[in-house]
C-alpha positions as CSV (number, residue, x, y, z in Angstrom):
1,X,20.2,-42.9,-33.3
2,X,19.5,-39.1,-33.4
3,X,20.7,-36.4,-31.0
4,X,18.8,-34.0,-30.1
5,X,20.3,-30.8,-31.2
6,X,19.2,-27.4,-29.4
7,X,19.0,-25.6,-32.5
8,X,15.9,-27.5,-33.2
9,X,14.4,-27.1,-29.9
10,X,10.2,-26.2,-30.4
11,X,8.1,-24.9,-27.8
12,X,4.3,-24.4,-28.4
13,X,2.0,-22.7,-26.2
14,X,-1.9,-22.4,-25.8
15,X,-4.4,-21.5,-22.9
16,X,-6.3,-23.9,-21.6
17,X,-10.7,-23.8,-21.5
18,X,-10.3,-27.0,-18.8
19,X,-7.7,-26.6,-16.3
20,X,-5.0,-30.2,-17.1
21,X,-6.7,-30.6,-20.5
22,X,-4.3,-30.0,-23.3
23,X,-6.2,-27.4,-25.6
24,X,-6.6,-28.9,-29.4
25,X,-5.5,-26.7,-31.6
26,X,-5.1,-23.0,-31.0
27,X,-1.1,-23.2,-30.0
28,X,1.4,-20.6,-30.9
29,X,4.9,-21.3,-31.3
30,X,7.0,-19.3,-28.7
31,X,11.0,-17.9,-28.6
32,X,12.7,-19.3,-25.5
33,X,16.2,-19.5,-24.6
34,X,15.9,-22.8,-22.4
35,X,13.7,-24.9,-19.9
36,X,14.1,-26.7,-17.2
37,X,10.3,-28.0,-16.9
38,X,9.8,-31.1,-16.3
39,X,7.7,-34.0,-14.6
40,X,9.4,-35.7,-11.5
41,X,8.3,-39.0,-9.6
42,X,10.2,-39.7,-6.6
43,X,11.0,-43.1,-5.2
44,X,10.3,-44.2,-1.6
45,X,12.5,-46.9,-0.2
46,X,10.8,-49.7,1.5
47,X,10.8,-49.6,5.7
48,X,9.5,-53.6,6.1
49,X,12.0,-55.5,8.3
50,X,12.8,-59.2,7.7
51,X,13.3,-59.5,3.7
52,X,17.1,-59.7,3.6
53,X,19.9,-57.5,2.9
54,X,18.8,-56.6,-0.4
55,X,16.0,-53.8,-0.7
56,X,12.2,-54.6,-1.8
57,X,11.0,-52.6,-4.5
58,X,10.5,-48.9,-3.9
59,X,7.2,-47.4,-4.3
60,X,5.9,-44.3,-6.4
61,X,5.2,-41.3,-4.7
62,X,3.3,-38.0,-5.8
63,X,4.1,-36.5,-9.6
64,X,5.5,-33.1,-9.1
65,X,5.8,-30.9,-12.4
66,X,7.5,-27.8,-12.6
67,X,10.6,-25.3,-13.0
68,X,11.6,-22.6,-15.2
69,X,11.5,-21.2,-18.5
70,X,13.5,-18.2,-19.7
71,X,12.2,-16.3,-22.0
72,X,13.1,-13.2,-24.3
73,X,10.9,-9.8,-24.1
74,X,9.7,-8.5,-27.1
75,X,6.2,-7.1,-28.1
76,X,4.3,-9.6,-28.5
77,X,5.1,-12.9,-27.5
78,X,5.5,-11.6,-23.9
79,X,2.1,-10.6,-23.5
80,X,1.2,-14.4,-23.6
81,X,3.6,-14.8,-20.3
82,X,2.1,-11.0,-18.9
83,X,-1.8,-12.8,-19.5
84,X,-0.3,-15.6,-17.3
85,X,0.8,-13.9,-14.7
86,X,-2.0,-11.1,-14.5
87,X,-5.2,-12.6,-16.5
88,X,-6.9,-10.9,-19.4
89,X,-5.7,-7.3,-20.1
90,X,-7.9,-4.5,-20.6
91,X,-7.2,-3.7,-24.1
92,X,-8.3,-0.1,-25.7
93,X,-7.4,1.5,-28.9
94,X,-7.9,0.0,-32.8
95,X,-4.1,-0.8,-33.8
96,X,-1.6,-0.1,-32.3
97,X,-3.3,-1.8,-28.8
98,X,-2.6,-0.2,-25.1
99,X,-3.4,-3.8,-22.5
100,X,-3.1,-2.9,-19.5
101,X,-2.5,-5.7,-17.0
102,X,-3.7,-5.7,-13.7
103,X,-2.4,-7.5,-10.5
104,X,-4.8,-8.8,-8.1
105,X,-6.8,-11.2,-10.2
106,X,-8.8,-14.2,-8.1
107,X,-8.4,-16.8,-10.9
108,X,-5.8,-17.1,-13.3
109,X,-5.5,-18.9,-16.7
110,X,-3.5,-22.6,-17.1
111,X,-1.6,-23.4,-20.2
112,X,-0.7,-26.1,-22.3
113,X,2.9,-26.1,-23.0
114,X,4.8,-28.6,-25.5
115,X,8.3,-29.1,-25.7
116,X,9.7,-30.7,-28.6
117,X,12.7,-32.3,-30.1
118,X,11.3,-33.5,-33.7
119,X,14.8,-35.4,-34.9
120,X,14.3,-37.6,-31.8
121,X,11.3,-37.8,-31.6
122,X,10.2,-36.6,-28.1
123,X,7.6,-34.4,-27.5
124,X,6.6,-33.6,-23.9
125,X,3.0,-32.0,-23.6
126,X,3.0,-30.1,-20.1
127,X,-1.1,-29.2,-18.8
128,X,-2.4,-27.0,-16.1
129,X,0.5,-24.8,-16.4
130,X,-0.1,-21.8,-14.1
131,X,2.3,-19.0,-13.5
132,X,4.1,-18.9,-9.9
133,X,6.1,-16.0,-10.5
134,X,8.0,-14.0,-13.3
135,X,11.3,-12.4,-13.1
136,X,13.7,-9.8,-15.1
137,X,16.6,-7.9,-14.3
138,X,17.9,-4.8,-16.5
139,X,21.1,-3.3,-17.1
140,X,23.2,-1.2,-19.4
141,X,24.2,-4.3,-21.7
142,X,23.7,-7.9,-22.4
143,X,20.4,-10.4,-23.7
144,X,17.2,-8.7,-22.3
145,X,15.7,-11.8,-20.5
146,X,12.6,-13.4,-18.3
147,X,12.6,-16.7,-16.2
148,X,8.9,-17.9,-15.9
149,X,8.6,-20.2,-13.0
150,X,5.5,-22.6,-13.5
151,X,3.6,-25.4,-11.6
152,X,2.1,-27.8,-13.7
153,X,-0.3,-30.9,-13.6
154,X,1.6,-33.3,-14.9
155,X,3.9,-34.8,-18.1
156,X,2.6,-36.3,-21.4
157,X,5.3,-38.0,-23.3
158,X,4.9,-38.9,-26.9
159,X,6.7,-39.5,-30.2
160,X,4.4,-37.2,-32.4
161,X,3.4,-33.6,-31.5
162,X,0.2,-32.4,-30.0
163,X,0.3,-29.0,-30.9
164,X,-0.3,-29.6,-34.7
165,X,1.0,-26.7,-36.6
166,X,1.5,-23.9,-34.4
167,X,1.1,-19.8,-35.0
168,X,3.3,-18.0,-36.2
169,X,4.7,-14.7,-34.2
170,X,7.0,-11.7,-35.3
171,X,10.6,-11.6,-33.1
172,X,11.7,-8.4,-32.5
173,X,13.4,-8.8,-29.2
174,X,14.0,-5.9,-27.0
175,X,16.9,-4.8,-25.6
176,X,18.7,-3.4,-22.4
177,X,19.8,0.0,-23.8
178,X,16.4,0.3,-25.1
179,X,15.2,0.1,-21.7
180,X,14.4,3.4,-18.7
181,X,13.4,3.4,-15.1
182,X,10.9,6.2,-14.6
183,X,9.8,7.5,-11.3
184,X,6.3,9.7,-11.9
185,X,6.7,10.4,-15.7
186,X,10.5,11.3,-15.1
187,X,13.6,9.0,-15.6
188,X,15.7,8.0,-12.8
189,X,19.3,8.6,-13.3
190,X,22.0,6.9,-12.0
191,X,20.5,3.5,-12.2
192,X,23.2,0.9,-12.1
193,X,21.3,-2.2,-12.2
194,X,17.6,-3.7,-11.5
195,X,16.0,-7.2,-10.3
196,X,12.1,-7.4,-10.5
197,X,10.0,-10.3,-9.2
198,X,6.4,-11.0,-9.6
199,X,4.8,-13.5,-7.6
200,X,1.8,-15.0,-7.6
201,X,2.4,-17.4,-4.9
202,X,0.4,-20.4,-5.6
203,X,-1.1,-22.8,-3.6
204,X,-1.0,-26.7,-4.7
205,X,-4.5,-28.7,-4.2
206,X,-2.6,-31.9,-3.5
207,X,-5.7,-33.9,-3.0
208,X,-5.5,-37.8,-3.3
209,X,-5.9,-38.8,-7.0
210,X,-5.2,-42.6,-9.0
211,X,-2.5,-40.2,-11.0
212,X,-0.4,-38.7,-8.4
213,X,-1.0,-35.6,-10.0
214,X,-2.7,-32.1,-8.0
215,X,-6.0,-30.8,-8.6
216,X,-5.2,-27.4,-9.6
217,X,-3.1,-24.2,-8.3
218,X,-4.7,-21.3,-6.8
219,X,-3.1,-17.6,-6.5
220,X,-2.4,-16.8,-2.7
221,X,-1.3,-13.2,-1.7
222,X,0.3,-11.9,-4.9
223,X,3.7,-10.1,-3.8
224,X,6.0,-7.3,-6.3
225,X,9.6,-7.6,-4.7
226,X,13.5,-6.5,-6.4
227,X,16.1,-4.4,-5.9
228,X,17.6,-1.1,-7.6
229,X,20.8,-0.5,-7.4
230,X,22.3,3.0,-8.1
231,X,25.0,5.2,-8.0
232,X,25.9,7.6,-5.6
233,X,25.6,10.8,-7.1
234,X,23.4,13.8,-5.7
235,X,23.9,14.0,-2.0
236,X,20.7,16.4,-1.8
237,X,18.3,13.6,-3.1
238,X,19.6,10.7,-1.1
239,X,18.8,12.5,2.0
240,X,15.4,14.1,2.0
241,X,12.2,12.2,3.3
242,X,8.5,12.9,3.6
243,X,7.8,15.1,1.1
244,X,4.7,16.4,1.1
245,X,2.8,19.0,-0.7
246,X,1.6,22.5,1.1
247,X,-1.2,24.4,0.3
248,X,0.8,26.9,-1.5
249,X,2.4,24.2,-3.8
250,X,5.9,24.1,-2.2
251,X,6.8,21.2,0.0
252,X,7.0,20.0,3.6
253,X,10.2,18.0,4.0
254,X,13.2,16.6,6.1
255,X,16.6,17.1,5.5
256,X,19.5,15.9,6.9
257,X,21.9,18.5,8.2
258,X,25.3,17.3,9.0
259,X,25.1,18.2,12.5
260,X,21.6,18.7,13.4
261,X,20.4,15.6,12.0
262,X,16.9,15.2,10.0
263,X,15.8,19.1,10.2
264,X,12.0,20.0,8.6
265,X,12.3,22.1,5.3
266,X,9.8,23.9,3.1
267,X,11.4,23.6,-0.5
268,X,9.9,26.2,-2.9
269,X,11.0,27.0,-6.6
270,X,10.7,30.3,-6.1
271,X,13.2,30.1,-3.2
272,X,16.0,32.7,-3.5
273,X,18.6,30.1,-3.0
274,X,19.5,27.8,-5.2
275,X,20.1,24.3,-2.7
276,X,16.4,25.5,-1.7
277,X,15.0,25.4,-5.6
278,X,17.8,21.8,-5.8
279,X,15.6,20.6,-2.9
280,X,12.3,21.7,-4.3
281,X,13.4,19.4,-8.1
282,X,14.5,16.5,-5.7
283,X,11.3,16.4,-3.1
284,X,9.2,16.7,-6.4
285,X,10.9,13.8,-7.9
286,X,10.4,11.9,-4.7
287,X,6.2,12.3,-5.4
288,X,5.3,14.3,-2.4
289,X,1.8,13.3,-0.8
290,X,-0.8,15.8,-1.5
291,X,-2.1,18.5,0.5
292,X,-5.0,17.7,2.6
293,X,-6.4,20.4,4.0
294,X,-6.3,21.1,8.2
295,X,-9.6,19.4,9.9
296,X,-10.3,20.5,13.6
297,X,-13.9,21.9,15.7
298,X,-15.4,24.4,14.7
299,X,-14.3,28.3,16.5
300,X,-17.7,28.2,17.8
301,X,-17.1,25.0,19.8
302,X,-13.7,25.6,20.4
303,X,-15.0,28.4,22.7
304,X,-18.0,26.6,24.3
305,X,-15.6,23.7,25.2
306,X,-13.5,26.4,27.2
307,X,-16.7,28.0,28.7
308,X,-18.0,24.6,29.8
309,X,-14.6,24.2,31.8
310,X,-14.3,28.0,33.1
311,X,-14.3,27.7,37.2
312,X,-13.7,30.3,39.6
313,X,-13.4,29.6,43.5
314,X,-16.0,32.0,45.6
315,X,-13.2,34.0,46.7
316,X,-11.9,34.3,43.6
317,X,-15.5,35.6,42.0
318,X,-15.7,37.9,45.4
319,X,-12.8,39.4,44.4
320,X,-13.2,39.9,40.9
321,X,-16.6,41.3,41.1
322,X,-15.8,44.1,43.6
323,X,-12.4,44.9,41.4
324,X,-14.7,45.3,38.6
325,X,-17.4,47.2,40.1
326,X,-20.2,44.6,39.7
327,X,-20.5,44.7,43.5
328,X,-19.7,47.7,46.2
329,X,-17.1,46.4,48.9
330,X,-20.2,46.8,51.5
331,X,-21.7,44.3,49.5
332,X,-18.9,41.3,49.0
333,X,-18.4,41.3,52.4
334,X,-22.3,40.9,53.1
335,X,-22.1,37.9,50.8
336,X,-19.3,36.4,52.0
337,X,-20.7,36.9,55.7
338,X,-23.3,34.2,53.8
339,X,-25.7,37.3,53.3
340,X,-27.1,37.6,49.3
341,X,-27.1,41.5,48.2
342,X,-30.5,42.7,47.3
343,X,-29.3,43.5,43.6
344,X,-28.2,39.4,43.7
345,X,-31.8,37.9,44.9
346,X,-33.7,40.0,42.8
347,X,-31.3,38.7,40.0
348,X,-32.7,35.4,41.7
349,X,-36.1,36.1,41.8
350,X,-36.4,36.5,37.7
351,X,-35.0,32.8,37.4
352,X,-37.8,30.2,36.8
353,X,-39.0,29.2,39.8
354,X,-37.5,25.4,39.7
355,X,-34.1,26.8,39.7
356,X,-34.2,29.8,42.4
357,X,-33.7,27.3,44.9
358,X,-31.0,25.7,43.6
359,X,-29.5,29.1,42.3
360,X,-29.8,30.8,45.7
361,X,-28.1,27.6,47.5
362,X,-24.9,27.3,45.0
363,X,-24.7,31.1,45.8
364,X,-25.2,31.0,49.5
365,X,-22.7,27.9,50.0
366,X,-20.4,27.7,46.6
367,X,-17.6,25.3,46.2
368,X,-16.6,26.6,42.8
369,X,-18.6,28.9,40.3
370,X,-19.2,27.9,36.8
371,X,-19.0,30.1,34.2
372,X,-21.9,28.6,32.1
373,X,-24.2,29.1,35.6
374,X,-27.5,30.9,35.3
375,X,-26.6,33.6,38.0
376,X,-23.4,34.3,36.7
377,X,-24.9,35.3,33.0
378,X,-27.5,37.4,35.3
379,X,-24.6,38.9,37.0
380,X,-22.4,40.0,33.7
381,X,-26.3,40.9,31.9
382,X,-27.3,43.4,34.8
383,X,-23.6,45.0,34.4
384,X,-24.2,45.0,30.4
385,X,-21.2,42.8,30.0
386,X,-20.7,40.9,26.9
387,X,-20.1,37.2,27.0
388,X,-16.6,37.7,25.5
389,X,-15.7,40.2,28.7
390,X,-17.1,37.5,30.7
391,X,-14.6,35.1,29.5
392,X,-12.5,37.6,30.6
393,X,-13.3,38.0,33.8
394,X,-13.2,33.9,34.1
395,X,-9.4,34.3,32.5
396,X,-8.3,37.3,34.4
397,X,-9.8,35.9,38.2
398,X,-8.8,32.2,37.7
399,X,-5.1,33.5,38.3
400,X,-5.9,35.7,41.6
């Protein structure tokens, strides 16, 4: 009897055009460092009373089919694991290609995947493989490495392959020190160590089927998770926040002072000192927000918002208008003895007609004077007054 021997370990890959129908032809032989996928059937013990001591025959429950596969990165056979997890790239140039893989996609492929072990025989032909989520970490040293975690339909077994002869591809693995975190165009120094997940987050359509296997796996809310972990190195950087871009091109940030706490900062690299130009370098490394220019009324309604609310009590008008000579003494204390000046009613009498009573009664008996009131704009016009002294006058007397 044969052993299977990892040496000889084959694994074959194709997209699928029917999701849990094994593609003819078309597969692709790919690197991979191990598996753990595989088809699993649980048994349920019997519940039924009154058979004796010894247990009835279990029963077969649902056909679960999935786990991991590791996988090297290298240019090419990688982008088969990036198209599961992200769809069809955008691909631009004629040789060498730029694909660009986007996240977000409503639908994503299913695969065909074959494991083999030819001096056994075993091959096991997994369908309606769909990517759950990818994962890598990188570091200074060691096997640059991917664990692809995938559901599947369900577990073919045979004693001949299904795959036929599978493509071909070129290894040229990549490698940790050939690796760089960058953070807007720049590297990041100091990086210690890094863990990135990808997942897609599928959701299983376990509907009731003869085969115990699931209808399908859809994407849910696709989430980018990790950690970095780095060393502590430029106390400057590690404690600025909210950078953010001013019209002038410095930045708007918050340092943290050793006493005073976070402190606001404007970091320019012109600045005459050099921790402010070390700022400036870090903030800018940070990728500030940009500037966004100031939004607010208009001048013009700034001021007729503060004319609308300009009050005066009718002593306070009294007063000011005999300080300022709009009205004799003799004549304030006629009006506040309820008695209108002449100069007033014939300011009155050029009103239109369906405000002169109105006018004449808010004079006679006033509660509070508005600035924006015809008979105050007749008052500051017969004294050649600008509106801009009359909003003095409202500022000045509101305080008396």
């Amino acid at each position: 009897m044969a052993r299977a021997q990892g040496a000889r370990a084959q694994m074959a890959l194709a997209f699928e055009t029917t999701y849990g129908t094994p593609h003819v032809g078309g597969f692709t032989k790919m690197p991979f460092a191990s598996t753990s996928l595989g088809a699993e059937q649980q048994l349920l013990n019997s519940e039924l009373l009154g058979y004796g001591r010894d247990p009835l025959a279990p029963i077969k429950d649902a056909v679960t089919a999935d786990d991991d596969i590791v996988v090297p990165l290298d240019p090419e056979a990688f982008g088969f694991w990036l198209k599961a997890t992200f769809g069809d790239p955008t691909t631009t140039g004629t040789g060498p290609w730029t694909h660009a893989f986007q996240s977000g996609a409503w639908t994503l492929p299913s695969m065909s995947i074959e494991t083999g072990m030819p001096e056994v025989p075993r091959y096991a032909m997994y369908s309606g493989c769909v990517l759950d989520q990818i994962n890598w970490q990188m570091q200074r040293s060691g096997l640059l490495t991917a664990t692809a975690r995938l559901v599947a339909q369900g577990e073919t077994v045979g004693t001949t392959t299904g795959a036929g002869t599978p493509a071909a591809l070129k290894l040229q693995r990549f490698g940790h020190f050939n690796g760089a975190i960058m953070r807007n165009g720049s590297a990041l120094g100091n990086v210690v160590s890094a863990d990135i997940t990808y997942a897609n987050n599928l959701d299983r359509i376990e509907t009731i089927r003869s085969d115990g296997r699931i209808d399908g796996a859809d994407p849910s809310i696709a989430a980018l998770t990790g950690s970095i972990e780095v060393r502590f190195s430029e106390d400057r950087m590690m404690q600025i926040r909210n950078p953010v871009y001013t019209a002038t091109g410095a930045i708007d940030c918050e340092v943290a002072h050793p006493q005073l706490g976070w402190i606001p900062f404007t970091a320019s690299p012109q600045d005459i000192e050099a921790h402010g130009r070390d700022i400036f370098a870090a903030a800018r490394q940070m990728g500030p927000a940009d500037y966004v220019a100031p939004t607010g009324p208009a001048p013009e309604d700034v001021l007729a918002t503060e004319r609308a609310g300009m009050r005066l009590s009718f002593s306070q008008l009294l007063i000011g208008l005999v300080a300022e000579g709009w009205l004799s003494e003799p004549e304030g204390e006629a009006w506040l003895a309820s008695q209108l000046t002449a100069a007033v009613s014939a300011l009155i009498a050029t009103l239109p007609k369906e405000q002169r009573f109105a006018t004449r009664a808010r004079a006679l008996r006033p509660s509070v004077v508005e600035r924006v009131d015809p008979l105050v704009v007749l008052l500051a016009n017969a004294q050649s007054r600008e509106a801009d002294e009359l909003d003095v006058f409202f500022r000045t007397y509101a305080l008396s």
